[in-house]
N, C-alpha and C positions, 0 to 999 in steps of 0.2 A: 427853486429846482427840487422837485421831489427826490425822495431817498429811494432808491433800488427797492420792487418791491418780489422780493422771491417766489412769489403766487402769479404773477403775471405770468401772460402767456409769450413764446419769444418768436421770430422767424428766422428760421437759417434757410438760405437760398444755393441750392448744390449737395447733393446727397453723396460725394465724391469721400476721399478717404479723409480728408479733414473736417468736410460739413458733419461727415458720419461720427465722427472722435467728440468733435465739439456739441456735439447733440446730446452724448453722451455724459458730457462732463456738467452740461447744462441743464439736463434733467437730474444730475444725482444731487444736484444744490436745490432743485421744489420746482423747478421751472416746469409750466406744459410746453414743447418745443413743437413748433409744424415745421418739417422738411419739404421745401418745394423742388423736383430734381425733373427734370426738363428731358433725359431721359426716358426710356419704358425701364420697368424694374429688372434688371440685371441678371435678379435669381431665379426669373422666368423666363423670359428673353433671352436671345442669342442677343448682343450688338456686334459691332462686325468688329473683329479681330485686327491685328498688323499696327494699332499705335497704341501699344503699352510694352514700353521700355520697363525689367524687369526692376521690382524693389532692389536697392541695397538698403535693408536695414540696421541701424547700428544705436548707438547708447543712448542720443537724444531720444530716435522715437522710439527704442525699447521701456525706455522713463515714462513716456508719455501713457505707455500701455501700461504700462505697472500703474499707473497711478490708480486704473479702473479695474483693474482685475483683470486685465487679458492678456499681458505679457507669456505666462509660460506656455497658453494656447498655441499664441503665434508663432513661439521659438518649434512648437512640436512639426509645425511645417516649414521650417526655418531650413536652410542650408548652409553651416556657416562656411564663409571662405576667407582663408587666412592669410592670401595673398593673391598677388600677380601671376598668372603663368603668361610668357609673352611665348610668340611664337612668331619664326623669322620664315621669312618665304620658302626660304627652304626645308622648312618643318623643324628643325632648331628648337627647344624650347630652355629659357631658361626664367625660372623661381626667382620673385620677388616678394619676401614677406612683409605684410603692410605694420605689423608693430614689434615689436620687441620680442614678442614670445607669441606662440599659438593663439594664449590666452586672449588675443587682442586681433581680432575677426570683426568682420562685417557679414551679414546675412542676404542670401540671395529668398527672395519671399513672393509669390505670386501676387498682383497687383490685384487679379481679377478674384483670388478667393480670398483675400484682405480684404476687400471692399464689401462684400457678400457678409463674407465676417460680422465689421464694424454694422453695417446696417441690421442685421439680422441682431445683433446685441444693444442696438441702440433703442427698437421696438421691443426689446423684451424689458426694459426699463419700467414698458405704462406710460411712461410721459410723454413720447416721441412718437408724430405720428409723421413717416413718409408717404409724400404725394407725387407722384411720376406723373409724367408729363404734362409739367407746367413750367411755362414759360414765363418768366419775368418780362412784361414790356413795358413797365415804366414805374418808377419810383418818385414820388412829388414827397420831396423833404422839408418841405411847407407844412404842410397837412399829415407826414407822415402816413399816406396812402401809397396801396399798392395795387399795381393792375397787373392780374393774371390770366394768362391765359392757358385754357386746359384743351390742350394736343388732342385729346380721346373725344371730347365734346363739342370742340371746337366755339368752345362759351368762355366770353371774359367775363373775370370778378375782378372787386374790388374788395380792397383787407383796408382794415384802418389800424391805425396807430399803436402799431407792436413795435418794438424795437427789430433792427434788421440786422443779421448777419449774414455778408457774401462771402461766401466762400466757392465759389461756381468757377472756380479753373482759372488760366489765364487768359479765356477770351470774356470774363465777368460780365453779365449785363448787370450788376449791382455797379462794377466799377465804371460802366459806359454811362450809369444815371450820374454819376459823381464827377462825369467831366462837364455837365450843367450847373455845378456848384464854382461859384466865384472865387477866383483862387486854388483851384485844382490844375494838376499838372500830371502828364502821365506819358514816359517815355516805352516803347515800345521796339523793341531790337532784335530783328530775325536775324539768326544765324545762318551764313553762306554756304552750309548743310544741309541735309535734309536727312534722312534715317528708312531703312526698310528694316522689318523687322520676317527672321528666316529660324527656321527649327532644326535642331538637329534631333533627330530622333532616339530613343534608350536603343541600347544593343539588346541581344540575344538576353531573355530572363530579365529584361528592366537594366540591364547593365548601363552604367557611364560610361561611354565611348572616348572619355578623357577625364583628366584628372575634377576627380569630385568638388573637391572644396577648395575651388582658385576661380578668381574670376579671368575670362582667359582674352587675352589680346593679342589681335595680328594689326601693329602701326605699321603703317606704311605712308608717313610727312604728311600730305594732303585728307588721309581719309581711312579708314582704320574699321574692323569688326571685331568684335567684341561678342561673348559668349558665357550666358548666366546658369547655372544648373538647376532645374527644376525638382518634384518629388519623383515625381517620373521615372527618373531618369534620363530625361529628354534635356537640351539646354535651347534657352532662348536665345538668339545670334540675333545680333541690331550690325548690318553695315550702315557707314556713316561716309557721304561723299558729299562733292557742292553740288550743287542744283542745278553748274551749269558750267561750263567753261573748259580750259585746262585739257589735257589726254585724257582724262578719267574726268565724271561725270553723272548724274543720273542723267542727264542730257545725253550723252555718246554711249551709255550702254543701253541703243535703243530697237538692240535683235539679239534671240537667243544667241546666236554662233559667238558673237560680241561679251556677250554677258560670259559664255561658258570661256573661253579665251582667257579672260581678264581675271576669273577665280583660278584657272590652271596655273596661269604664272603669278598670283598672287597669295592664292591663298590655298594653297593644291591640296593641303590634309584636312581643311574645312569642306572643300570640295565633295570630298568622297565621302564625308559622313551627310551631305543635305542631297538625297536622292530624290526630291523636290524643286531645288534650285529653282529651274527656269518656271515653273509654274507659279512659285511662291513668290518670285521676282515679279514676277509680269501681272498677278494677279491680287496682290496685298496692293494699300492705297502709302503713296509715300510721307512718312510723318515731319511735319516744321518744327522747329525748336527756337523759342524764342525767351530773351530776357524783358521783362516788366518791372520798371521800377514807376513808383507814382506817389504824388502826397495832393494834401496829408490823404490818411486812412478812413477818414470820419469824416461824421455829419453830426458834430454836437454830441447830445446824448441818441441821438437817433438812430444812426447807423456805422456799421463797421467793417472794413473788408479785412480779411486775414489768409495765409497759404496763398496757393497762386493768385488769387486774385487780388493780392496785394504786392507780393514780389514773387512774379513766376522765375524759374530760374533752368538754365542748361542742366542735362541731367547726369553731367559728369567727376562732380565729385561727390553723388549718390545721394544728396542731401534732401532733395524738394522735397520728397514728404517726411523728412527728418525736421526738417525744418516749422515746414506746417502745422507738423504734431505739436512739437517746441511752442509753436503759437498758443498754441488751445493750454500748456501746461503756464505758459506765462499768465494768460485772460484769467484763468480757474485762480491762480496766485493771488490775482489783485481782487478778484471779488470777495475776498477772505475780507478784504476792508468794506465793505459795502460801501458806503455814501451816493454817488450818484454816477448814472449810466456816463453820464459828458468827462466825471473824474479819469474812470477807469477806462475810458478809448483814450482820454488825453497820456494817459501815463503807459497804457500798450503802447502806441506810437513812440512814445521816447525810449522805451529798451526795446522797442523790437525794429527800427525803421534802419537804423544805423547797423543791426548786427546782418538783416537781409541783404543789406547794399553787397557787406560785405562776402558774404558766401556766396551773391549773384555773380560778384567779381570772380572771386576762386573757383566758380564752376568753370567760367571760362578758360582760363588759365589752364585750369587740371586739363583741359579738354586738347590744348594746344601740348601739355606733356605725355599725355597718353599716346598722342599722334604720332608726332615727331621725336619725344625723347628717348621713350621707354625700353627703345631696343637700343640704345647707343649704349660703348663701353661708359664712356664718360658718367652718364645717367645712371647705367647700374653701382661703380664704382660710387658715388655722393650717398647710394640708399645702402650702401653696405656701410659703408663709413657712419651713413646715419643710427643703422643699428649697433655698431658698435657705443659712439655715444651714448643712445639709450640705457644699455645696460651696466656702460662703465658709471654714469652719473645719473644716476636716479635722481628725480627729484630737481634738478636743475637744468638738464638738456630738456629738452620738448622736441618734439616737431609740428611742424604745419597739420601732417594729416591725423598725426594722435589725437593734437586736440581738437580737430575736428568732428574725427569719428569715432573716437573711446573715451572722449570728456564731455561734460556741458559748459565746456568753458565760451563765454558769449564770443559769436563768430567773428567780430571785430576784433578782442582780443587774441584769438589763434590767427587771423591775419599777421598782423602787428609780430608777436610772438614768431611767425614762420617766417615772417622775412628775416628777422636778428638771423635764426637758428642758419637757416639757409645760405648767409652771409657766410656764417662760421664755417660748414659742412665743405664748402666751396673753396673754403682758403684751406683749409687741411687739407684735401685733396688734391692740393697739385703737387705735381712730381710724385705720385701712389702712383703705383700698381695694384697693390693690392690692399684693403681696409684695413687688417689687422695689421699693418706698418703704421698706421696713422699715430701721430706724437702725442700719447694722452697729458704729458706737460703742456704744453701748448695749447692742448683742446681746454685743460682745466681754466687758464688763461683767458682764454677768449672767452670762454661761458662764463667766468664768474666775475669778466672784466664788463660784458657785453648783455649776454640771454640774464641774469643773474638778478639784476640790479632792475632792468627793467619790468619783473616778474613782482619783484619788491613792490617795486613802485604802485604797482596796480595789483596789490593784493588783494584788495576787497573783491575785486572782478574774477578772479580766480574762487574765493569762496563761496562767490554766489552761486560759479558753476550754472551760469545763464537764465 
């Protein structure tokens, strides 16, 4: 088995925000990279608008960026938001902050000049050449041959024996070659959702027509919108319904009078800031949302899939291209050992397969808390209590979403770690009204009886910080 040879030339398949990162990390080590992106190029191109769900960016893929020098770029168009603002039908709004203190925000960040971004810095490297519109239609992991095909020409090629990386989303055709491989498996889980994606426009002078730096939700049980802030001033609004069934519907909202009705008594102060609604509604394409989980990831030393197209994930607890990124900062780790292409996919799969499951799961979850919980006393009541822990016990409280989104602690273990906490949070709070009653005797007890011991235990996994 030959050694890693850094002069080779490599193929990443998907010019998206992870193929583009990993392009990058894989030319600064000598590699020459070809990007194949199926695509027309983006920073020439219109593509059509209505399915990009806004970034939340936070510590993993702020890591990721640092690692190449693009981090403080990114934060200059960054938005940070520092919590929750929910809002109740009847326009009600009440503040939920997501960590301990300010200091501890997630960033709202444009998908589409993020991507612009990374590709535009990925060619200015030298090593990296992206090629639009080609289409991957077949991959023979035999021969390590590739057959392309090129959209503008309508002429297929064939590539030979470069190593492959797919990163080309969650509908992969890297990962569809990889279901002809003996021993593959690959589950595929559409969510009973679907997504429109709606604008709210800046006010008068670029103004924010709502609070700046909160990402803002109106739950409402079955089906919920949600509202991102742009540079603008404008915020990107995502409603989220089932596909079909039930009073509510994108099925039953299927005439303007219908559609304006259902935002009047639902969502009446979102209402009056989208003076587009019915147009925006009726004329964006409705976006799917699906979970991907699949093994293994590889083909030997030959090929690798990573980011969606390895574990695509729901996009509600803001993670998938946190995640993704995470991926490219794991691969870049392990080729520090060099030995061979078949080592390093074998041992990316073992620290990254287990922590994606994991965060696949928690997207879901969040998604069912953001819906149903977020507005009840109960809900608010557990995440003030939660804050109090924070600050009373540093260092030994956690939560689910801190170490999710302000640690790199690996996703399996913030799993694990948030169900202890959550346990705890849940038994202090009964019989509260209010968090600052909460029994810090008791809290010390449970945490140093329970969260404490188990943090112990799996110390190494907390240092690694993922």
């Amino acid at each position: 088995m030959p050694e890693i040879d850094r002069k080779e030339a490599v193929t990443v398949v998907g010019a998206g925000l992870v193929g583009s990162l990993l392009a990058m990390y894989l030319a600064r080590r000598g590699y020459t990279v070809e990007v194949l992106e199926r695509r027309p190029d983006m920073r020439r191109e219109v593509i059509d608008a209505g399915r990009s769900i806004n970034l939340a960016i936070s510590t993993r893929g702020l890591h990721a960026l640092r690692q190449v020098g693009l981090e403080a770029e990114a934060l200059k168009h960054a938005i940070p938001m520092r919590g929750r603002m929910i809002h109740s039908a009847k326009g009600e709004l009440t503040y939920q902050p997501y960590g301990k203190d300010d200091s501890q925000h997630i960033n709202s960040l444009s998908r589409a000049w993020l991507n612009k971004f990374l590709m535009t810095e990925a060619e200015g490297t030298g090593r990296v050449r992206i090629r639009f519109k080609q289409r991957v239609t077949h991959a023979d992991f035999q021969t390590g041959a590739l057959m392309v095909h090129d959209e503008a020409t309508g002429e297929t090629r064939r590539e030979e024996g470069r190593v492959l990386f797919g990163t080309d989303g969650s509908g992969s055709a890297v990962r569809q070659e990889l279901d002809r491989v003996p021993g593959f498996h690959a589950s595929n889980e559409q969510l009973g959702h679907g997504y429109k994606e709606l604008t709210i426009p800046a006010g008068l002078g670029g103004a924010f027509q709502m609070e700046k730096h909160a990402l803002h939700i109106w739950p409402r049980g079955t089906y919920m919108l949600i509202a991102l802030p742009n540079e603008d001033g404008s915020f990107t609004c995502t409603l989220f319904l089932p596909w079909k069934g039930g009073a509510v519907s994108f099925e039953t909202l299927d005439t303007p009078a219908r559609l304006e009705a259902f935002f009047e008594e639902q969502f009446p102060d979102a209402k009056k800031m989208i003076p587009d609604l019915v147009d925006a509604f009726f004329s964006r394409p409705t976006g799917s949302m699906v979970t991907v989980k699949c093994a293994p990831w590889r083909v030997g030393g030959q090929a690798l899939v990573l980011g969606d197209a390895a574990h695509a994930i729901v996009p509600f607890f803001g993670q998938g291209m946190n995640c993704g990124f995470e991926d490219c900062v794991v691969l870049d780790g392990l080729l520090d050992k060099r030995g061979q292409w078949e080592d390093v996919f074998a041992d990316f799969e073992r620290l990254r397969k287990t922590n994606a499951d994991a965060i696949a799961d928690m997207a879901v979850e969040n998604f069912i808390e953001m819906r149903d919980s977020t507005g009840s006393p109960r809900f608010l009541l557990e995440k003030a209590v939660e804050k109090v822990l924070l600050n009373a016990f540093p260092g030994e409280f956690v939560s689910r979403y801190t170490m999710v989104s302000f640690s790199r602690v690996p996703y399996r273990l913030a799993y694990e770690v948030g169900a202890i906490a959550g346990g705890i949070v849940s038994e202090l709070s009964e019989g509260l009204t209010r968090a600052e009653d909460v029994n810090l005797e008791r809290a010390g007890q449970l945490i140093r009886g329970r969260l404490v011991p188990f943090m112990k235990e799996h110390a190494d996994g907390f240092r690694t910080q993922g």
